[in-house]
C-alpha positions in Angstrom: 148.1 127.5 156.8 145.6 129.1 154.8 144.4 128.8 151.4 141.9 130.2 149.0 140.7 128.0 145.9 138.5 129.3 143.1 138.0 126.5 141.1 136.2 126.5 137.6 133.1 124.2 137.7 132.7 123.1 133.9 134.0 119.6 134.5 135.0 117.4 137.2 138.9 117.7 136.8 139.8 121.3 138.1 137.9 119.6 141.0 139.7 116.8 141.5 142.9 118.0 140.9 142.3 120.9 143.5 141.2 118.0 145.6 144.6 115.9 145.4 146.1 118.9 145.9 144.3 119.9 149.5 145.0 116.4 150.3 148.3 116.5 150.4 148.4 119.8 152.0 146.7 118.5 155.2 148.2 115.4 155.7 151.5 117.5 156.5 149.0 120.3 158.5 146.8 119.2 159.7 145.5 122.1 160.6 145.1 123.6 157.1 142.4 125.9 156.7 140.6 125.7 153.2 137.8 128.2 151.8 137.1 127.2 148.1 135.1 129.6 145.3 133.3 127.5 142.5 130.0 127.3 141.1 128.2 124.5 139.0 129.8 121.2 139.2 132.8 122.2 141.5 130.4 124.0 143.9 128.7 120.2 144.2 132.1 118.6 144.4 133.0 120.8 147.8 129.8 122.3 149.3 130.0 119.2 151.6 133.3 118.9 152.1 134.7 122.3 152.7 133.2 126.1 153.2 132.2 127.0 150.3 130.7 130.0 148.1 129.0 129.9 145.1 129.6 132.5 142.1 128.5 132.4 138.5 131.4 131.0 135.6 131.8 130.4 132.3 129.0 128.6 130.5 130.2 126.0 128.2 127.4 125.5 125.3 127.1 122.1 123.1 126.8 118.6 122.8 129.0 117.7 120.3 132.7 117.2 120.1 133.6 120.5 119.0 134.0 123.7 120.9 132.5 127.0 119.3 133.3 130.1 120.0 130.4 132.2 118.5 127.7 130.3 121.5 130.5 130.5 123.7 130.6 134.1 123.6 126.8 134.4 123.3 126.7 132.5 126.7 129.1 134.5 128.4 129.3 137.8 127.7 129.0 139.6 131.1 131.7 137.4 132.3 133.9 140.5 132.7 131.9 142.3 134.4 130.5 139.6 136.4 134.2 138.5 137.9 135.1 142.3 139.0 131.8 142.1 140.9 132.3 138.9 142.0 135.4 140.4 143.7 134.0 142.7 145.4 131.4 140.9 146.6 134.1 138.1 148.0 136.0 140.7 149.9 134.8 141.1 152.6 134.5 136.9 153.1 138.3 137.0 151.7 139.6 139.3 154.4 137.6 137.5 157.3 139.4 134.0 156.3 143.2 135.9 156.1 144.2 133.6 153.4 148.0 133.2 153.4 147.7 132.7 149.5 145.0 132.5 147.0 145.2 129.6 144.4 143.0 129.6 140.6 143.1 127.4 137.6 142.0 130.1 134.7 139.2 131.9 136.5 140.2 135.5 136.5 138.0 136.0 139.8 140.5 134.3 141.4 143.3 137.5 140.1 141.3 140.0 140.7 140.0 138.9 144.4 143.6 138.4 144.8 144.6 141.8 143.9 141.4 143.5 145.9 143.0 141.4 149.0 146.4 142.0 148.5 147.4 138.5 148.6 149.5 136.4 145.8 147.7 134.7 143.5 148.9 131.3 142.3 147.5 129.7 138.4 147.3 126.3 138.7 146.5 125.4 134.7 147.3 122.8 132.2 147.5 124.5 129.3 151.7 124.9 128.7 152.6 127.8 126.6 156.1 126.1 125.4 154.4 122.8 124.2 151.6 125.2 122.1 154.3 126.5 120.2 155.8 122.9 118.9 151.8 122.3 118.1 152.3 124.9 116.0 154.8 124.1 114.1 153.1 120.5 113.0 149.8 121.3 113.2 147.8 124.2 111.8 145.8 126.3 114.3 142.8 128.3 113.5 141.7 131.4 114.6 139.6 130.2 117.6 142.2 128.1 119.2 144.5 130.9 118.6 141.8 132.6 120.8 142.0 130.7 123.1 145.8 130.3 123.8 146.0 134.1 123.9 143.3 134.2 126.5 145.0 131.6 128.7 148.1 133.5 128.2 147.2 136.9 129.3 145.7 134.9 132.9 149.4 134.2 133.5 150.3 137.6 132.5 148.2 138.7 135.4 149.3 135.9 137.7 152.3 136.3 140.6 153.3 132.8 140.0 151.6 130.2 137.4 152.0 126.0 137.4 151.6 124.2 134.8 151.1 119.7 135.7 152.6 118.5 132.6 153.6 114.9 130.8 156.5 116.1 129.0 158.7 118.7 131.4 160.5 120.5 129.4 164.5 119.7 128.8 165.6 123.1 130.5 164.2 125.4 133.4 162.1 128.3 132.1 162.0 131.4 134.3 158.2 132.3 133.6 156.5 128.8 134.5 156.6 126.4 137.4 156.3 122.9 135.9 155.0 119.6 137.9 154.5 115.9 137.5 151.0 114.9 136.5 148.0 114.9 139.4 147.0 111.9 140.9 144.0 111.5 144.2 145.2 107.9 144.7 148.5 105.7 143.4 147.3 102.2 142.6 149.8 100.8 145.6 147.3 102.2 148.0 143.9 100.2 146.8 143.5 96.9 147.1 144.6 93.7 144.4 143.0 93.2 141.0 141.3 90.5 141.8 140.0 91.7 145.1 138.5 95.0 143.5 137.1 92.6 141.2 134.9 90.7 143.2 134.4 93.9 145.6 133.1 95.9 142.4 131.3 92.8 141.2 133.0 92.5 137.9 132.7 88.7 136.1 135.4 90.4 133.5 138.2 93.2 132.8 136.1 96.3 131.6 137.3 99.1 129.3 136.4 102.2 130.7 135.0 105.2 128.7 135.2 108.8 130.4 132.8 111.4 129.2 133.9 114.2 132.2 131.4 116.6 133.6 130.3 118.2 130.7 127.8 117.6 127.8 131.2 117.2 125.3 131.3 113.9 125.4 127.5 113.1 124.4 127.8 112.6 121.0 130.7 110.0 121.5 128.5 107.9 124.5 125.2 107.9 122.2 127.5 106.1 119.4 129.6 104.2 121.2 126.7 102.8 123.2 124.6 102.1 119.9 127.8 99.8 119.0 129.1 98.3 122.1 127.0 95.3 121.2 129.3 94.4 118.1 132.5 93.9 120.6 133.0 91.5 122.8 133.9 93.7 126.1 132.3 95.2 128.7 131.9 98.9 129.1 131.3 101.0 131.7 130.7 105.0 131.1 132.0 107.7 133.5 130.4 111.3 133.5 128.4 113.7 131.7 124.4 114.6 133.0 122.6 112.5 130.6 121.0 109.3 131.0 122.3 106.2 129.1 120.7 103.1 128.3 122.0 99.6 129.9 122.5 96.6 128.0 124.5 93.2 128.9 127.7 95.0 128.0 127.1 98.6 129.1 126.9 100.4 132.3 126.7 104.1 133.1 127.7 105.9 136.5 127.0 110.1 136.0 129.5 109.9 138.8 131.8 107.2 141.2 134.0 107.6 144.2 135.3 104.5 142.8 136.4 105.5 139.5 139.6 104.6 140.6 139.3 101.2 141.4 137.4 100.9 138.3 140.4 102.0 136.5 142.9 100.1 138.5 141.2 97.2 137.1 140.3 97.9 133.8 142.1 96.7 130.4 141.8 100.3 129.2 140.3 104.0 128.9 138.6 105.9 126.2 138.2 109.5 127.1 138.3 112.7 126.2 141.2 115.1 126.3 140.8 116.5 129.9 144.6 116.5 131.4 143.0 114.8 135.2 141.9 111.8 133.5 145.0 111.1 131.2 146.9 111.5 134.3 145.0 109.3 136.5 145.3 106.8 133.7 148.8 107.2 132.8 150.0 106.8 136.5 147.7 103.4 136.2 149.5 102.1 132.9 146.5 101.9 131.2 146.4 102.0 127.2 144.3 104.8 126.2 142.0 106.0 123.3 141.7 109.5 123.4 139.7 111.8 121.5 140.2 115.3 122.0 137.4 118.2 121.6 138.2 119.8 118.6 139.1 123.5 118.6 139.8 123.1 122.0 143.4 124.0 122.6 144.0 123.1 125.8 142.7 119.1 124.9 144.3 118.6 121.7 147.5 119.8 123.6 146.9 117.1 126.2 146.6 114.4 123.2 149.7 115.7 121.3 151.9 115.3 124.3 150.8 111.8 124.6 150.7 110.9 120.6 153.9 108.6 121.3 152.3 106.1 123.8 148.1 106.8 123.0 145.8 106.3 120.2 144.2 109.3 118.9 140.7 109.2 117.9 138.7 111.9 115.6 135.8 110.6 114.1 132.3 110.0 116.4 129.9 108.6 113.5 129.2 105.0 114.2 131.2 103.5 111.3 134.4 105.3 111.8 134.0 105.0 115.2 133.3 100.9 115.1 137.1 101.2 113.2 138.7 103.1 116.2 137.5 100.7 118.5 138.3 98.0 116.8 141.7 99.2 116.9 142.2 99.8 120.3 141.3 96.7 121.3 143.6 94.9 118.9 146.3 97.6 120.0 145.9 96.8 124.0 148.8 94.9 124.8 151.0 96.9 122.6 150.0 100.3 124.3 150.0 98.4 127.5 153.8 98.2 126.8 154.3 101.8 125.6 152.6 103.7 128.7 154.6 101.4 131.5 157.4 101.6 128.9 157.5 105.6 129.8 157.4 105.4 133.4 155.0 108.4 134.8 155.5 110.2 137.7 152.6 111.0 139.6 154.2 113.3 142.1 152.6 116.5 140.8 150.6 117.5 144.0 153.8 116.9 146.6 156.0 119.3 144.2 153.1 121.6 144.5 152.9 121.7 148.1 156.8 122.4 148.5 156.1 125.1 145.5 153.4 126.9 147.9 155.0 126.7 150.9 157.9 128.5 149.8 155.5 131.1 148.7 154.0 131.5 152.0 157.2 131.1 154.2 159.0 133.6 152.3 156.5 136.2 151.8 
């Protein structure tokens, strides 16, 4: 077997989730041939792992907690052109691996190499068309998430078959859309105890842990969450983001951790931002979570409204508002401790993915 990945290299989840998905592909073949396409932070997540090429993708522009579509566009407009170039320049590297499939997240290289190669192209993508609509209908949606839904809607179009990992399947089949359990790179069955990962990670207490991703979103909520971690009695420890953060008694940074996971196996909860690997990974965990979603950016507060039911929704960053939110959580722990075991994940996403794909490939 196979497979093509172009994965998009603004944050760490694409990565991780393509990741958990390879993983399960080669424990059954082990054999499996992988070539993966990426550039900035998913280029350094496989270069040593896997062959792979580096290309140029989206530029995401900001620090704050808002996505804007105005820099966005500024920073990316010879995308187009870039990506039918880009697929002609993979060609030639496409046809020499004889991919039996070729498998994107919303990088429209991945269609058109797909298309230049005569080969299937499979989008693997969080954002659920179905679920958008009921946003709609409580929420009000501007022009620029409106935007952005279109976009993500015209990559399936294009695409021969598209996935969508999801929290909430929906109550009856839909024709157009494949849909899968959330994602997850390791169940907490397979890692060791609590209170062996304790005294393996070196941790006197329980920490709560705050995920920032891969990208420079999350900056404005580490820089005031860090300024008032000293007001709480709990320990934080930040994931992500290419910044440097100062350490006190009750904070600690990684930029990145191959054990995130045992972190978060241990932890008394998670504050992150709305990127669907994370709330997965933390759902899977039973871990009460305060989530704050990038505004005006649709795929996010999708994530979050699928959760409302069992999560805390944050909005505000500035340091009072924020004190609040924290304050809350903290009280609320045991009570969406309850809710999030209460609803019984299943983190089976990547298996159901693998039987997808390999009736792709066995029936083509």
């Amino acid at each position: 077997m196979r497979i093509l990945f172009v994965v998009t290299g603004i944050g760490l989840g694409d990565s991780t989730r393509v990741d958990a998905i390879i993983d399960k592909f080669k424990k059954k073949y082990s054999d499996m041939k992988v070539l993966i396409v990426g550039y900035g932070a998913s280029y350094d997540y496989f270069k040593r792992k896997y062959p792979t090429i580096k290309i140029t993708g989206y530029k995401i522009p900001g620090e704050r907690m808002k996505f804007n579509v105005l820099p966005f566009i500024f920073k990316n407009y010879l995308l187009p052109f870039v990506w039918f170039f880009t697929a002609l320049k993979l060609k030639r590297r496409a046809k020499k691996f004889q991919p039996d499939i070729i498998i994107s997240d919303f990088e429209p290289s991945g269609i058109t190499l797909a298309k230049v190669v005569k080969k299937k192209c499979v989008v693997i993508f969080g954002l659920d068309p179905n679920l958008y609509d009921k946003y709609k209908q409580v929420h009000k949606v501007n022009p620029i998430m409106k935007l952005q839904a279109l976009y993500f809607q015209k990559i399936y179009d294009q695409a021969d078959f598209v996935i969508i990992p999801t929290f909430l399947k929906p109550k009856k089949k839909n024709l157009m859309y494949h849909y899968v359990d959330p994602i997850v790179r390791v169940w907490p069955k397979q890692l060791p105890s609590e209170e062996k990962l304790m005294k393996e990670l070196n941790l006197e207490r329980k920490p709560i842990l705050v995920m920032l991703g891969g990208s420079n979103f999350g900056l404005s909520l580490a820089k005031n969450l860090s300024k008032i971690a000293n007001k709480f009695n709990e320990y934080f420890i930040f994931f992500g983001s290419n910044f440097d953060l100062e350490e006190t008694k009750n904070v600690k940074h990684f930029k990145f951790s191959k054990d995130f996971l045992k972190y978060l196996k241990v932890s008394k909860g998670v504050i992150t931002l709305g990127g669907q690997k994370t709330l997965s990974e933390a759902v899977i965990y039973n871990k009460p979570l305060l989530v704050f979603p990038i505004k005006q950016h649709i795929e996010q507060q999708l994530n979050a409204f699928s959760l409302k039911d069992i999560a805390m929704i944050g909005n505000e960053m500035h340091s009072e508002a924020l004190k609040k939110q924290i304050d809350e959580f903290i009280h609320k722990l045991p009570e969406l401790k309850k809710k999030v075991s209460a609803f019984k994940f299943k983190g089976d996403g990547a298996e159901q993915i693998l039987w997808f794909i390999e009736g792709l490939i066995n029936t083509k």
